[in-house]
C-alpha positions as a Python dict, from the first residue, in 0.01 Angstrom:
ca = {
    (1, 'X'): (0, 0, 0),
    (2, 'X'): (-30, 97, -341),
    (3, 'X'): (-294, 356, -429),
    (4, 'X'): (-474, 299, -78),
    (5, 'X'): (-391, 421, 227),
    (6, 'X'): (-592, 365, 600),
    (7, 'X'): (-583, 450, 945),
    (8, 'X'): (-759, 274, 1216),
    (9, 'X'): (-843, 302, 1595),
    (10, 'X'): (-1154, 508, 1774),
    (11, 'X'): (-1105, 351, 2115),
    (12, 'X'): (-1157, 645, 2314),
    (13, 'X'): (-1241, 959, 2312),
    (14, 'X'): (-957, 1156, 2228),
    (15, 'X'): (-871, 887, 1866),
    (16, 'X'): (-1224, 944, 1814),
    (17, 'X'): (-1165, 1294, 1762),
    (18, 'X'): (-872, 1254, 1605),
    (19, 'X'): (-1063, 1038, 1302),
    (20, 'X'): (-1335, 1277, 1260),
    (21, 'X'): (-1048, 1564, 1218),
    (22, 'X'): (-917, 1330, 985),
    (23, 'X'): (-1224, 1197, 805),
    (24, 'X'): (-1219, 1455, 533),
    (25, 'X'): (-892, 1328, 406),
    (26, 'X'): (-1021, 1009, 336),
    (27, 'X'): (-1273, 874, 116),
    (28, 'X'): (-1399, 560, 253),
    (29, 'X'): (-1465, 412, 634),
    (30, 'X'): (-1611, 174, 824),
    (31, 'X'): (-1719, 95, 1159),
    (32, 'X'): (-1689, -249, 1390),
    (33, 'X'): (-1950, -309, 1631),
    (34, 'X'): (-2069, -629, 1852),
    (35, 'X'): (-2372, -724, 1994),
    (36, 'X'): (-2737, -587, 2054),
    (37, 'X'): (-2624, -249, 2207),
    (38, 'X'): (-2356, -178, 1946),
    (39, 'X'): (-2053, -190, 2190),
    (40, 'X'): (-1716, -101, 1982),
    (41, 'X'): (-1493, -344, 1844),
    (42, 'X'): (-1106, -373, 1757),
    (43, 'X'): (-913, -660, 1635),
    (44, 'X'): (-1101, -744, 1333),
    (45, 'X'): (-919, -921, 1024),
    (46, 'X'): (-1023, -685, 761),
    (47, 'X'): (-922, -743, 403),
    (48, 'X'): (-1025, -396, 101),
    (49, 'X'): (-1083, -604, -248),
    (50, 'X'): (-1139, -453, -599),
    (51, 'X'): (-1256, -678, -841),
    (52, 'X'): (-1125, -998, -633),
    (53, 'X'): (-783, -838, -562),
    (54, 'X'): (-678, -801, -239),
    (55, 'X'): (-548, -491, -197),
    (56, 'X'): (-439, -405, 167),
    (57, 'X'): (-503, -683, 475),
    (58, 'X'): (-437, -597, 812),
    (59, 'X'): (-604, -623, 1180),
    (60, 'X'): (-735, -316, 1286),
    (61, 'X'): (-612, -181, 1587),
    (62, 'X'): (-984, -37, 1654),
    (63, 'X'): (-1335, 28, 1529),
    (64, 'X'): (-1302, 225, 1301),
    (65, 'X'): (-1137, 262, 978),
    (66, 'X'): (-1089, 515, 712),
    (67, 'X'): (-942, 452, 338),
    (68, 'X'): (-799, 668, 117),
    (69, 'X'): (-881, 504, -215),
    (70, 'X'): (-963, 572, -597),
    (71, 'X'): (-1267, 633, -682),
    (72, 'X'): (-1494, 283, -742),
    (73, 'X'): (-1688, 25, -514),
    (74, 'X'): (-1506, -193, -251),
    (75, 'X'): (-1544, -471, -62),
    (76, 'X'): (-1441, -519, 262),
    (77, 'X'): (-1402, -841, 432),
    (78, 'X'): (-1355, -878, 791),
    (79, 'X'): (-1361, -1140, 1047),
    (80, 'X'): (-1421, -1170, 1392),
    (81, 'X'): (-1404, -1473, 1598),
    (82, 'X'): (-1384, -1698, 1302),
    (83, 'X'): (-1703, -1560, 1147),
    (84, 'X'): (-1624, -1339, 843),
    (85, 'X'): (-1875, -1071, 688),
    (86, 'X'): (-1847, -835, 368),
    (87, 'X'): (-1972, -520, 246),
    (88, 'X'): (-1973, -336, -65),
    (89, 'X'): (-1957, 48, -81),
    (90, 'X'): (-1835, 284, -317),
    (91, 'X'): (-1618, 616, -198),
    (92, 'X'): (-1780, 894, -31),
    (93, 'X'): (-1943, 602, 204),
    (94, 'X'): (-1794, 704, 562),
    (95, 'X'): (-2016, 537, 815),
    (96, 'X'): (-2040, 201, 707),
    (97, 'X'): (-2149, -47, 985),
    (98, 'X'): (-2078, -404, 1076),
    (99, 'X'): (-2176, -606, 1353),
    (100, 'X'): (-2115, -935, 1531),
}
């Protein structure tokens, strides 16, 4: 959508690999985790804002997500079970967590 572009998914092994062949093709990513021991998670909301614009919304189809994005800080919304969290990281940030 516009100047961003994303992939999503990490929910086994073999689209795990696949992202971290990917990863250096992006610029931005993020990881969905529940609970105490960190267990992966798919079917978050997630919505990427710049300056209060939303500029791609979607559910991801798994944990993780990389963005392909201009350079500048984001924030990235995303709920889970009707409890919503945000984060704000600029590019280069690849591992960025959240947990429910």
């Amino acid at each position: 959508m516009g100047n961003v572009t994303y992939i999503c998914g990490g929910t086994g092994v073999a689209e795990q690999d696949q992202l971290t062949d990917l990863e250096q093709q992006y610029n931005l990513g993020i990881i969905f985790t529940e609970g105490p021991r960190g267990d992966l998670l798919a079917g978050v909301n997630v919505q990427l804002r710049r300056h209060g614009r939303v500029l791609v919304a979607f559910q991801a189809t798994g944990p993780r997500c990389l963005f392909k994005v201009p350079p500048a800080d984001y924030r990235v919304e995303a709920t889970y079970k009707q409890r919503t969290q945000y984060v704000i990281f600029e590019t280069g940030s690849l591992g960025t967590g959240m947990r429910w």
